[in-house]
C-alpha positions in Angstrom: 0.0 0.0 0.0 2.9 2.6 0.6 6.0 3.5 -1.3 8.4 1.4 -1.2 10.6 4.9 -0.6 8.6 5.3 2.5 11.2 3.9 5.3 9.0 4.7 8.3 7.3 2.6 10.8 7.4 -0.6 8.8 9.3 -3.7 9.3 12.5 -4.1 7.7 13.0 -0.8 7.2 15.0 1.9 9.1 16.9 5.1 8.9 19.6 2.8 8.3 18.3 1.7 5.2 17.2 4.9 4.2 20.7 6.5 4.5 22.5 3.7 2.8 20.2 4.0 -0.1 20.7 7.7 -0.7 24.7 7.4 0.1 24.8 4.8 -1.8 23.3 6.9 -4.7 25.3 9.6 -4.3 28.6 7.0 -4.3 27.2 5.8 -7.4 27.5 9.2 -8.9 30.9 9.9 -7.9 32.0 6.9 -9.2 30.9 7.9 -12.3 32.6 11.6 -12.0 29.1 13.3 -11.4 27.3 15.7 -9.0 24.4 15.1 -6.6 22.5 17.8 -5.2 20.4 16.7 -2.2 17.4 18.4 -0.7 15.8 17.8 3.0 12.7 19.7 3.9 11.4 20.1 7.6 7.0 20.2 8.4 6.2 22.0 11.5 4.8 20.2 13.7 3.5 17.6 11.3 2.0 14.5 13.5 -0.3 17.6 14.8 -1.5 18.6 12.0 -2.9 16.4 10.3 -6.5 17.0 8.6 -8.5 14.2 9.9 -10.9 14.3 6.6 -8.1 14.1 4.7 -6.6 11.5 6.1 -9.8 9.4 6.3 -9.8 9.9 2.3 -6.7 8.2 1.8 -7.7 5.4 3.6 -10.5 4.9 1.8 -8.4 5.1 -0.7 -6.0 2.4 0.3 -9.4 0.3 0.4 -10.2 0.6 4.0 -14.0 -0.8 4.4 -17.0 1.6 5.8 -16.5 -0.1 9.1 -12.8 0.6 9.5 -13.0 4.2 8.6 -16.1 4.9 11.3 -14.1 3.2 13.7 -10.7 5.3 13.2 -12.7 8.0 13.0 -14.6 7.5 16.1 -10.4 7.1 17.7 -9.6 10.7 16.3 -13.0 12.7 16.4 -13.9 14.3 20.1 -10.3 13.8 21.7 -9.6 16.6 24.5 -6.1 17.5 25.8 -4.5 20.1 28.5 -1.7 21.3 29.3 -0.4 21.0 33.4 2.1 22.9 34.8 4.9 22.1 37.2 2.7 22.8 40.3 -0.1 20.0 39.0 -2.4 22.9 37.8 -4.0 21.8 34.6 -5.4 24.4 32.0 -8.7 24.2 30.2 -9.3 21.0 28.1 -9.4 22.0 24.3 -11.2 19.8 21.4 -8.4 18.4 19.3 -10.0 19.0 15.6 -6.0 17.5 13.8 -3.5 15.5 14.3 -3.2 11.6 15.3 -2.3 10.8 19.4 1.1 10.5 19.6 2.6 7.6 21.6 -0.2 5.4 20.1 0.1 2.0 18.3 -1.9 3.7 15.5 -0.5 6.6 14.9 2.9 6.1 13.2 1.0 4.1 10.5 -2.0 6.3 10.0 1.0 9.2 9.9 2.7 6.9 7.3 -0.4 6.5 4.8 -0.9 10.1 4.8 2.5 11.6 4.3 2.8 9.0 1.9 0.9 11.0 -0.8 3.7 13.1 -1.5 5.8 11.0 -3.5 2.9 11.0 -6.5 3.3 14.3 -6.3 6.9 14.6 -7.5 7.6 15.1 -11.1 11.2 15.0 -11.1 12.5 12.7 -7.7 9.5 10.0 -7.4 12.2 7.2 -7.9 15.2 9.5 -6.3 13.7 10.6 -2.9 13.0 9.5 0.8 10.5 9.4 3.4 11.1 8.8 7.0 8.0 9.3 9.4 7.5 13.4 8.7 11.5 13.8 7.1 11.1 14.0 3.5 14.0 14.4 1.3 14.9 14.2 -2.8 18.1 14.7 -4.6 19.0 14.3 -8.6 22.2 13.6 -9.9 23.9 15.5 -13.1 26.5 16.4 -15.0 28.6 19.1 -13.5 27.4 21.1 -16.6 23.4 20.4 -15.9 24.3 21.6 -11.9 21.5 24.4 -13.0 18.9 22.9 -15.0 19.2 19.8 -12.4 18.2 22.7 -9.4 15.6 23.9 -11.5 14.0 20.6 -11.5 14.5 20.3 -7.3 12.9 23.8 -7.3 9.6 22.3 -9.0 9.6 19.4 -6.5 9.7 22.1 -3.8 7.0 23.5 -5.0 5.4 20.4 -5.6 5.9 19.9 -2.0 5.1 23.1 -0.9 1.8 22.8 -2.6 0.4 19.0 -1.3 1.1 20.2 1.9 -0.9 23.6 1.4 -3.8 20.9 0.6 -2.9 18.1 2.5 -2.7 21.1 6.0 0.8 20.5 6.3 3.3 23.1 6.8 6.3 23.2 5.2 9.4 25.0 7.1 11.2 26.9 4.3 13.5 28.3 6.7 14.7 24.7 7.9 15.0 23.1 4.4 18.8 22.0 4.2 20.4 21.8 0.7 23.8 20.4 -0.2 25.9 19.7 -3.1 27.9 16.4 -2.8 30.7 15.2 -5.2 34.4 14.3 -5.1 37.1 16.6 -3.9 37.9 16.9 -7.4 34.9 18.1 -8.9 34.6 20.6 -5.8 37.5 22.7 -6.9 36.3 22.6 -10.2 32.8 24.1 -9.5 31.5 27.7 -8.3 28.7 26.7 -6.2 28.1 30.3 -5.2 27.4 31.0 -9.0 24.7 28.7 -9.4 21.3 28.9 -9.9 19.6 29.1 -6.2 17.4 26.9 -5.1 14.2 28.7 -3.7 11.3 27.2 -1.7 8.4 29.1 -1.0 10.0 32.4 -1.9 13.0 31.7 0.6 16.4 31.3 -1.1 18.1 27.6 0.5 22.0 28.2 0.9 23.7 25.3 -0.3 25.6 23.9 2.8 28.7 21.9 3.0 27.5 19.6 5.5 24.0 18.5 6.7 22.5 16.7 9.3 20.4 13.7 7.8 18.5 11.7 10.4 21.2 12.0 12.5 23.5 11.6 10.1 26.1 14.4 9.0 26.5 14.3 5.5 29.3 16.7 3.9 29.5 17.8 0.6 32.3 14.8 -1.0 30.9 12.2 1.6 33.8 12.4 4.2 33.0 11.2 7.7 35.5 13.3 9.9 32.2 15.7 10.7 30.4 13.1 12.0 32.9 11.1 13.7 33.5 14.3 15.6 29.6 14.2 16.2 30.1 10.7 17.6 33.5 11.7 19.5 31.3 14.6 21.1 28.4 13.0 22.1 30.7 9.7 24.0 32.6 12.1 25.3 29.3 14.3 26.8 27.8 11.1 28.2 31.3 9.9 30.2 32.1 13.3 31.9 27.9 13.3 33.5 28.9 9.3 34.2 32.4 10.3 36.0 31.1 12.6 37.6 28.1 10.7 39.5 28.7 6.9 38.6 32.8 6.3 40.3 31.5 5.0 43.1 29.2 2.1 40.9 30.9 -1.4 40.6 32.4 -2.0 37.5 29.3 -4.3 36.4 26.9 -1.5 37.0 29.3 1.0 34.8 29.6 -1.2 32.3 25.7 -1.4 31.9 25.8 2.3 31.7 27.8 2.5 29.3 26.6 -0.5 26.9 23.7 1.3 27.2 24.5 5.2 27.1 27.6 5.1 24.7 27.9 2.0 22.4 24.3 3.5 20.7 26.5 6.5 19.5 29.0 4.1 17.7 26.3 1.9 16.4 23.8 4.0 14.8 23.5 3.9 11.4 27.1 2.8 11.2 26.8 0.7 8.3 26.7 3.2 6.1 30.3 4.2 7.0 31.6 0.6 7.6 35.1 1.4 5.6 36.6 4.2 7.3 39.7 5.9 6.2 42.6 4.3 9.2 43.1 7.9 10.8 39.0 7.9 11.4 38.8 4.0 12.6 42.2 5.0 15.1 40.0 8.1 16.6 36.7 6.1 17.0 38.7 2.4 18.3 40.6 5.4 21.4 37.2 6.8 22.2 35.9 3.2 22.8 39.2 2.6 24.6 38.1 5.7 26.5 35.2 4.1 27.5 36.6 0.8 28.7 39.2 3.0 30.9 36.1 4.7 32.5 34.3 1.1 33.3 37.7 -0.6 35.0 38.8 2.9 36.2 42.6 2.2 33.8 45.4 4.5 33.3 46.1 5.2 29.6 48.9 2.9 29.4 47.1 -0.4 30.5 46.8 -2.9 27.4 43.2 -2.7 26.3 42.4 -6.0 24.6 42.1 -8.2 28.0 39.6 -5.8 29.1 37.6 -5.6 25.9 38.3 -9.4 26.0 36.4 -9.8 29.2 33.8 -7.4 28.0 33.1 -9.5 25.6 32.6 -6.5 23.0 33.4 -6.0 19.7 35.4 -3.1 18.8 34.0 -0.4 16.8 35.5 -1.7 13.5 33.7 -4.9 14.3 31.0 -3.4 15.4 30.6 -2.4 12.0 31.1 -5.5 10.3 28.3 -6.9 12.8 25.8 -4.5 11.7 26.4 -4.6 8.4 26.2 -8.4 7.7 22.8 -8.0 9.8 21.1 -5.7 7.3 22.5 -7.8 4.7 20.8 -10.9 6.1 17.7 -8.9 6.9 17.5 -8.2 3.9 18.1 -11.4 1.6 15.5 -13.7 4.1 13.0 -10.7 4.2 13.1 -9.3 0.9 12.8 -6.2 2.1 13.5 -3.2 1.9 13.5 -3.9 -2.2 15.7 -0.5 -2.7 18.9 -2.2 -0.4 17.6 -5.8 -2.6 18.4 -4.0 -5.5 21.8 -3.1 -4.9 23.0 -6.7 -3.7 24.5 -8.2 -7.0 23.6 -11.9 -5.6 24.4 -15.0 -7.4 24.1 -18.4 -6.9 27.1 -20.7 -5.8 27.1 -24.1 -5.1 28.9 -25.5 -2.4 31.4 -29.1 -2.1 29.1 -30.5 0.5 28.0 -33.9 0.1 24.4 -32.6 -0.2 24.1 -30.8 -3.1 23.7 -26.7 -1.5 23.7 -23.3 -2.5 24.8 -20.2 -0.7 24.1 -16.0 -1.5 27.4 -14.9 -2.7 28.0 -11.6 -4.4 29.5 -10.8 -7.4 32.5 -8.6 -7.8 32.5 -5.3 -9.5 35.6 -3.1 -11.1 35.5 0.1 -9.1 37.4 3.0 -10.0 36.9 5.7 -6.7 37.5 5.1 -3.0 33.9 7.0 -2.5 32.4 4.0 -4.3 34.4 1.5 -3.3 33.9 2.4 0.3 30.3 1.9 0.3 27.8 -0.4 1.3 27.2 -2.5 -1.6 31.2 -3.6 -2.3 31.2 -3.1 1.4 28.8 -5.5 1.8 30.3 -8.2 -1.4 33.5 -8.0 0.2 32.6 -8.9 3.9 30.2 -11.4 2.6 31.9 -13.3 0.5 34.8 -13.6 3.4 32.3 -15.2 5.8 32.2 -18.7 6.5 29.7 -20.6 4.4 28.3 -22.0 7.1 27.3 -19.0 8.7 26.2 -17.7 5.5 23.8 -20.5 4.7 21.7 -20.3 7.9 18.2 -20.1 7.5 17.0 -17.6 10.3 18.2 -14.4 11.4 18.4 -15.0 15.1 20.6 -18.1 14.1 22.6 -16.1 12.0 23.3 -13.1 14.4 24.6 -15.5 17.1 27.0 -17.1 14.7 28.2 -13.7 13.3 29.2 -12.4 16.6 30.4 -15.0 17.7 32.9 -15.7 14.5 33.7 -11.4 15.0 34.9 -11.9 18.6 37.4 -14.2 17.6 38.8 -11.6 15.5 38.5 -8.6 18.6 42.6 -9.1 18.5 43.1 -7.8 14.5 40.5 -5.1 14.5 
């Protein structure tokens, strides 16, 4: 029923997969020595505001039956909310007459079919864009010498989107929409970005950055990671100095709870998409997890770190990225989903020397000619899979599979 460039709220799918899709697009451009110009818009307040008859409407048109649309419209009609202050004191109740009630099992679905709309209303990025929950973004790529018919085309998507979300009672935050133009090092001292044609949504001129933040992710303009390893190196830091500060007196058991679960998200989000670091990034990120060890076992900097980790039984951030990548791999192969990261995985079929005739996913090879592309998920993902054991490879469930992984990745905490 929705896009399959809708990456919210639906099994399988994840900002993850929505961020190695569009890297990986903009990776596939480089490689072949062309520009990509990438455009994320903001909604105010958009779970809020949604128009209740319009949203009804698109169920109906999604083939919900008379009984299902009186019922979801008995849930949103004749809801009441206030607002209480610190001292208990509650205002006046007010009719809510939009939006769907956050914090509900319904509402990130119903919130899904209704933003979901927009994509038919692209002309230019309906196969080029993304939709996470109420983040919407689309992006072309070009010849350096179409740069400004290419932004004329992202300006009539703006406007595009500008305009469904006039009707659709949506409003669209031209002051927050984030524009940036990505390409090789190369190509950027080649071009005049200031002397292009702006990019203008609802009358407001969009500067073109040289780094955004993407669903957490910092994206700079030739698809370098130093920004946001220095994200991640700010935020682990942040998180130790409030735990130094109240948690030295915790046993080492309690600390290292704390810190599994306050500090190992930061190196795990969305880190497939940057699995192959350059060494100088995978050096900064493998001494903050140090750091982090130090602070559980309360170590000087000279200790040895790898009978710690050892005991820890973690995987080092390198790792860590191997792990999560061969996950989204497997996710993806036994679930078919989501069919944009299926569609990048060059799978053949292999047979294997067992006595019972098998076959195993392995992935074909490409010739690559950048680091950009070569870096990336997809020969990322050939070249780690491929290495795997084939018995690991060829198990049938993913809760079979992730066991094995790790457990094959911890024998290798001493190399990476």
């Amino acid at each position: 029923m929705l896009s399959s460039r809708q990456s919210g709220f639906r099994p399988g799918y994840s900002t993850q997969s929505a961020l190695i899709r569009i890297t990986e697009d903009i990776r596939k451009a480089i490689e072949e020595e062309r520009i990509t110009v990438l455009v994320l818009f903001d909604f105010k307040c958009a779970f809020d505001t949604i128009n209740h008859a319009t949203l009804l409407a698109r169920l109906r048109d999604l083939n919900f039956g008379a009984g299902a649309l009186r019922l979801l419209h008995s849930y949103l009609s004749g809801r009441s909310q206030a607002v209480v202050d610190t001292d208990g004191v509650a205002a006046e109740f007010v009719e809510c007459t939009s939006g769907v009630p956050q914090g509900s099992s319904p509402a990130p679905v119903l919130f899904a079919a209704y933003i979901d709309t927009v994509i038919a209303a692209l002309r230019h990025c309906s196969d080029t864009c993304m939709l996470f929950a109420d983040d919407l973004q689309i992006y072309l790529s070009c010849e350096p010498a179409d740069l400004n018919d290419t932004i004329g085309r992202l300006c009539e998507d703006a406007q595009a989107v500008l305009d469904w979300s006039r009707r659709c009672g949506l409003r669209l935050d031209a002051q927050k929409t984030q524009a940036i133009v990505v390409a090789s090092d190369q190509r950027h001292m080649r071009m005049d970005i200031g002397a292009c044609r702006p990019l203008v949504v609802d009358g407001v001129v969009v500067p073109f950055s040289s780094r955004v933040r993407d669903l957490g992710l910092v994206i700079s303009n030739n698809l370098a990671w130093t920004a946001h390893v220095n994200q991640i190196s700010s935020r682990v830091h942040g998180v130790l100095h409030r735990l130094r500060t109240r948690a030295r007196i915790l046993p080492a058991s309690v600390r290292s709870m704390l810190v599994s679960s306050l500090v190992l998200p930061h190196f795990d989000y969305v880190c497939a998409v940057f699995r192959s670091l350059p060494a100088q990034l995978d050096i900064r990120l493998r001494r903050l997890f140090n750091t982090a060890v130090r602070f559980i076992y309360g170590l000087p900097r000279d200790v040895a770190m790898l009978p710690y980790i050892e005991r820890l039984g973690w995987l080092t951030p390198a790792l860590r990225r191997d792990y999560f990548l061969g996950m989204q791999v497997q996710r993806s192969i036994l679930s078919g989903r989501p069919p944009y990261l299926i569609d990048l995985l060059p799978v053949r079929r292999v047979s294997t020397r067992a006595l019972r005739p098998t076959t195993v996913e392995a992935f074909q090879q490409e010739r690559i000619s950048t680091e950009a592309y070569g870096n990336g998920f997809k020969m990322s993902a050939v070249r780690m899979w491929n290495g795997l054991p084939r018995d690991i490879i060829e198990l049938p469930t993913l809760p079979l599979f992730k066991t094995q992984l790790r457990s094959h990745l911890v024998q290798r905490i001493g190399e990476r």
